[in-house]
C-alpha positions in Angstrom: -18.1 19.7 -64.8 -15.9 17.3 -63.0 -18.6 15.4 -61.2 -20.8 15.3 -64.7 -18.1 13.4 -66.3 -17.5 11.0 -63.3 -20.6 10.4 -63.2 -21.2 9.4 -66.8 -18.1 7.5 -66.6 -19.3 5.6 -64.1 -22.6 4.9 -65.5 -21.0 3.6 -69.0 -17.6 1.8 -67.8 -17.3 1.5 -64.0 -20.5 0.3 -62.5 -21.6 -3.1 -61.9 -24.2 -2.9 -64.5 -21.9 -1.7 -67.1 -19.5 -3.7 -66.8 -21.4 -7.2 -66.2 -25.2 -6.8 -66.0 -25.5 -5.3 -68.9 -24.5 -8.0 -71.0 -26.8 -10.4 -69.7 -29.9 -7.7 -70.1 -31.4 -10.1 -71.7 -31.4 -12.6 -69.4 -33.2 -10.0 -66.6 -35.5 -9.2 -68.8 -36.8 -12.4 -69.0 -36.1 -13.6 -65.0 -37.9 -10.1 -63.8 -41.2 -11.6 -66.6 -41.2 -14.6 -65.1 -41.0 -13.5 -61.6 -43.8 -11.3 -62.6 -46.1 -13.7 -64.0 -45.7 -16.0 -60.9 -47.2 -13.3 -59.2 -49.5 -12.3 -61.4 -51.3 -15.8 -62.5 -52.5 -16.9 -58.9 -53.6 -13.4 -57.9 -57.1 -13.1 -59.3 -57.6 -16.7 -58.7 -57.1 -15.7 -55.0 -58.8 -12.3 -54.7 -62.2 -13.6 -56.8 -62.4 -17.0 -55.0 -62.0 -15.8 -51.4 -59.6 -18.7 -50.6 -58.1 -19.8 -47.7 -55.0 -18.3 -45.6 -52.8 -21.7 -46.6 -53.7 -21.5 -50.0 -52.9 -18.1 -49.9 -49.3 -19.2 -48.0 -48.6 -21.8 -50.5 -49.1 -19.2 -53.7 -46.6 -17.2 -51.7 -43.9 -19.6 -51.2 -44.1 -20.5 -54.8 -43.9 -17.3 -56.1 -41.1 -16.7 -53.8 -39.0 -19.8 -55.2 -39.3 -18.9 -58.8 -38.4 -15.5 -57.9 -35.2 -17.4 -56.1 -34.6 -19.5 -58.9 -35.3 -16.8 -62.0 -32.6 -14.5 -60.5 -29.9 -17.5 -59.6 -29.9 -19.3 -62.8 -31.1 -16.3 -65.2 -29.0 -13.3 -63.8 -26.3 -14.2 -60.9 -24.9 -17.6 -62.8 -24.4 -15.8 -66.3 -23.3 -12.6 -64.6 -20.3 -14.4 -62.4 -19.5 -17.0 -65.6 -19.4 -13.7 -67.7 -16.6 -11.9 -65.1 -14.9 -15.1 -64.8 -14.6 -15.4 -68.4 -13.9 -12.1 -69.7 -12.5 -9.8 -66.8 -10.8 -13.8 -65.4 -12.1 -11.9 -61.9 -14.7 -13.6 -59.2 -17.7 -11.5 -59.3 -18.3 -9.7 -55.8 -14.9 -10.2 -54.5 -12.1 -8.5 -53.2 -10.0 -8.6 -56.3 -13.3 -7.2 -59.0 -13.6 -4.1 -56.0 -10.2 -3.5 -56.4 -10.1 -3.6 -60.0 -13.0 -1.4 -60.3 -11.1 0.5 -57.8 -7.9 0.8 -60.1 -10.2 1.6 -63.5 -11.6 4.8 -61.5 -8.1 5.5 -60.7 -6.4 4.8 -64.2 -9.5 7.6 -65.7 -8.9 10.0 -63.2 -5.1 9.8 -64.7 -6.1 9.6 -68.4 -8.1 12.6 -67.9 -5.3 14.7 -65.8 -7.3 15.1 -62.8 -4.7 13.2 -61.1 -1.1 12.7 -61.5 0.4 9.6 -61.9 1.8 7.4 -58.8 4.5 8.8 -56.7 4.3 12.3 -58.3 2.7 15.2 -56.5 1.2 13.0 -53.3 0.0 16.6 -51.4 -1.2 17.5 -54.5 -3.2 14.3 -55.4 -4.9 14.1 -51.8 -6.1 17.3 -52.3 -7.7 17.1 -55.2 -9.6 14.0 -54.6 -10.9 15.6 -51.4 -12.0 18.3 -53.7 -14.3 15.8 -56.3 -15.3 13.8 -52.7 -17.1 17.3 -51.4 -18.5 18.0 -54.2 -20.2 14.3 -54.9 -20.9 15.2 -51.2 -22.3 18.4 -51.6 -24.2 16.9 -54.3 -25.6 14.1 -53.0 -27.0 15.8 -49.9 -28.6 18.2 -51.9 -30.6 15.6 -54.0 -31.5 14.0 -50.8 -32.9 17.1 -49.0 -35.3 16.8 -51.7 -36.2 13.4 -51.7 -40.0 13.5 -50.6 -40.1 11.1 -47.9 -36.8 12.7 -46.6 -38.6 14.8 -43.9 -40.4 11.7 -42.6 -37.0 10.6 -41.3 -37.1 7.1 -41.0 -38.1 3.4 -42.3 -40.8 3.2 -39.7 -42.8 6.6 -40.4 -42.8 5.8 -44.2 -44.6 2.2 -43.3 -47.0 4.1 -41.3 -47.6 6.1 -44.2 -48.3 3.8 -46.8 -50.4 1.7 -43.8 -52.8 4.1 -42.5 -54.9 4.2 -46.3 -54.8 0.3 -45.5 -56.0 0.5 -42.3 -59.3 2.5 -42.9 -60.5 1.0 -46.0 -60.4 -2.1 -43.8 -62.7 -0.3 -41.3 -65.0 1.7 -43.6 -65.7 -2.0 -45.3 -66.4 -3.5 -41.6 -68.4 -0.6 -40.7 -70.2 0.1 -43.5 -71.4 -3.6 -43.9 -70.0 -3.8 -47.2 -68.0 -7.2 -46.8 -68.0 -9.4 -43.5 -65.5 -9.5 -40.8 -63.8 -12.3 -42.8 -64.0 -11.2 -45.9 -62.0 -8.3 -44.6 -59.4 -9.9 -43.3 -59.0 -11.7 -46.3 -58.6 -8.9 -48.3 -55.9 -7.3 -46.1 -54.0 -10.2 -45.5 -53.7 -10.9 -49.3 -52.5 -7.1 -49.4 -50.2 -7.5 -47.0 -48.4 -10.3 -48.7 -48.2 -8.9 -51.9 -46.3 -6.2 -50.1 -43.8 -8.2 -48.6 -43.4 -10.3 -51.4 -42.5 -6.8 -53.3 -40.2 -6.2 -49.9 -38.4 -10.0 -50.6 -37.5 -8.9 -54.0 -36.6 -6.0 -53.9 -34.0 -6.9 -50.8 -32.9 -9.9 -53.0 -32.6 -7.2 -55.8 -30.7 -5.7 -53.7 -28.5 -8.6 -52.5 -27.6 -9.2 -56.5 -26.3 -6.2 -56.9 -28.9 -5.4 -60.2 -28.8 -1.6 -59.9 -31.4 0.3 -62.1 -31.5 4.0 -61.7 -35.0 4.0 -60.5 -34.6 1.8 -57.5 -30.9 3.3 -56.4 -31.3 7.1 -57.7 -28.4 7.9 -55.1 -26.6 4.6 -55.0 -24.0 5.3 -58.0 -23.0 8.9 -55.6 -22.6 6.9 -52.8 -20.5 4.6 -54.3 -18.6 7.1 -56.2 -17.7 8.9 -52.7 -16.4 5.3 -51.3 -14.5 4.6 -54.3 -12.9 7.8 -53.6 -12.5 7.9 -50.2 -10.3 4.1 -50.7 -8.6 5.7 -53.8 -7.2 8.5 -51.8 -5.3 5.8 -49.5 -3.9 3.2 -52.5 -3.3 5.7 -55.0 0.6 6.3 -54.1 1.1 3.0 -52.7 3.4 0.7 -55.3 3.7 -2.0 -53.2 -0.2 -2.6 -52.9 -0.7 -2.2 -56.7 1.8 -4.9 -57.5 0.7 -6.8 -54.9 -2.8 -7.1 -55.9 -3.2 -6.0 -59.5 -1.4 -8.4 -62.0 0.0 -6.5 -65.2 -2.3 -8.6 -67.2 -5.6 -6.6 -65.6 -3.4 -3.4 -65.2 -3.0 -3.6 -68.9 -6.5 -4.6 -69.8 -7.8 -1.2 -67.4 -5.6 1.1 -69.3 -7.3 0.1 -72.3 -10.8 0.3 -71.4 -9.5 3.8 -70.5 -8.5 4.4 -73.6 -11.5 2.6 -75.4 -13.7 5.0 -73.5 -12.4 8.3 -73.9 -11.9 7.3 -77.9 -15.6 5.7 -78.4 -16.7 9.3 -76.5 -14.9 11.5 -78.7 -16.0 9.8 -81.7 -19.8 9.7 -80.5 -19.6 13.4 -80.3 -18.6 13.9 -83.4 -20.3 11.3 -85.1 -24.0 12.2 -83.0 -23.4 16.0 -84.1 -23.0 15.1 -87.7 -25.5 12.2 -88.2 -28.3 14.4 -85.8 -27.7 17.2 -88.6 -27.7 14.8 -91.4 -31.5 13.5 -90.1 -33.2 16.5 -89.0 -31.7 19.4 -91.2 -33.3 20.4 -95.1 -30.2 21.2 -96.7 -27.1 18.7 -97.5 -24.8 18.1 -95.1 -21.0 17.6 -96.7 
């Protein structure tokens, strides 16, 4: 129950994407296109015309730049001239952590699963401890049942996806169905398509752009550290008016209050309009 609505909360008004990359969706739509179709366009010119290993460098390094470029002028520019604007916050910084930080906090007050400052410390400490073991408990379930879990490392999972590599590359040189060359060619252009994938996806990474199907554990994770800091700052005055200006303390409290409103009106309003669409009688 508790962890269910932490979670959603945190998908809808406390992550990175809610609060920033969402609002320039647009914008990654179109950089992950492009960066798509850089890749895409050269690749059957390769493959069919058996070019050479430079050639095949060059493509690379092109690909790679307007991958570099697509995701600095179409996602991380907008996304910091966004937080600058609207949350007057530098994007990746120590003060958006700590007001992220203080938005978990001010929730976990709105919703009485804390007290406020200075009021029950014991208390307070306890029961974030509580919500930590079970985002804990959670998360290691989910990754006890990740599949390549039981391979245990980075290096057995390349060996994996490598070995199906590996002998088509000999069954083509032994069977005589493409020469020595040819077959080098064709793993080589493999094997940069999958590090270009790697470079991405690191850089993906680097930006901070988390979709659910490239960091299905990443929003537990973060959920536990966010936790595990909040238990230390929570009673501390001094450190909140050190580092949180009323201005942003204000504007927090009413995203709060935004949220829990806009959620108990979508309740009500999803019950009553999903009756309205998909029932035969009148609804008054």
């Amino acid at each position: 129950m508790i962890e269910t609505l932490l979670i959603k909360f945190y998908k809808q008004n406390l992550s990175n994407y809610a609060l920033v990359y969402k609002h320039v969706l647009i914008n990654i739509i179109i950089a992950v296109i492009i960066i798509f179709l850089s890749v895409l366009i050269p690749a059957p010119y390769i493959i069919h015309n058996n070019q050479e290993f430079l050639l095949i460098s060059i493509f690379f390094f092109i690909s790679l730049i307007v991958a570099v470029m697509a995701l600095s002028l179409l996602v991380n520019l907008p996304a910091m001239n966004f937080t600058r604007r609207f949350y007057k916050i530098k994007l990746r910084s120590l003060e958006w952590e700590l007001f992220r930080l203080y938005l978990l906090k001010e929730y976990l007050v709105e919703t009485k699963f804390i007290d406020t400052e200075n009021k029950n410390t014991k208390e307070n400490k306890e029961k974030i401890e509580m919500i930590i073991s079970l985002f804990q408990q959670k998360l290691d379930n989910r990754q006890k049942n990740k599949p390549f879990s039981i391979l245990g490392s980075y290096f057995n999972t390349t060996i994996v996806f490598l070995i199906p590599i590996w002998t088509a590359f000999n069954n083509q040189v032994y069977f005589k169905e493409v020469t020595l060359n040819e077959a080098i060619h064709n793993i080589g252009t493999i094997f940069w398509v999958v590090l270009l994938l790697f470079v991405l996806f690191c850089m993906i990474k680097i930006y901070k752009i988390q979709y659910k199907f490239l960091y299905p554990d990443y929003k537990l994770q973060e959920i536990i550290y966010m936790l595990s800091q909040l238990q230390i700052i929570h009673n501390n005055d001094k450190f909140s008016q050190k580092h949180i200006p009323q201005d942003q303390k204000d504007k927090i409290k009413t995203m709060v209050k935004d949220y829990n409103k806009t959620r108990n009106n979508y309740k009500e309003k999803n019950t009553t309009s999903f009756l309205k669409r998909y029932s035969y009688f009148k609804w008054k």
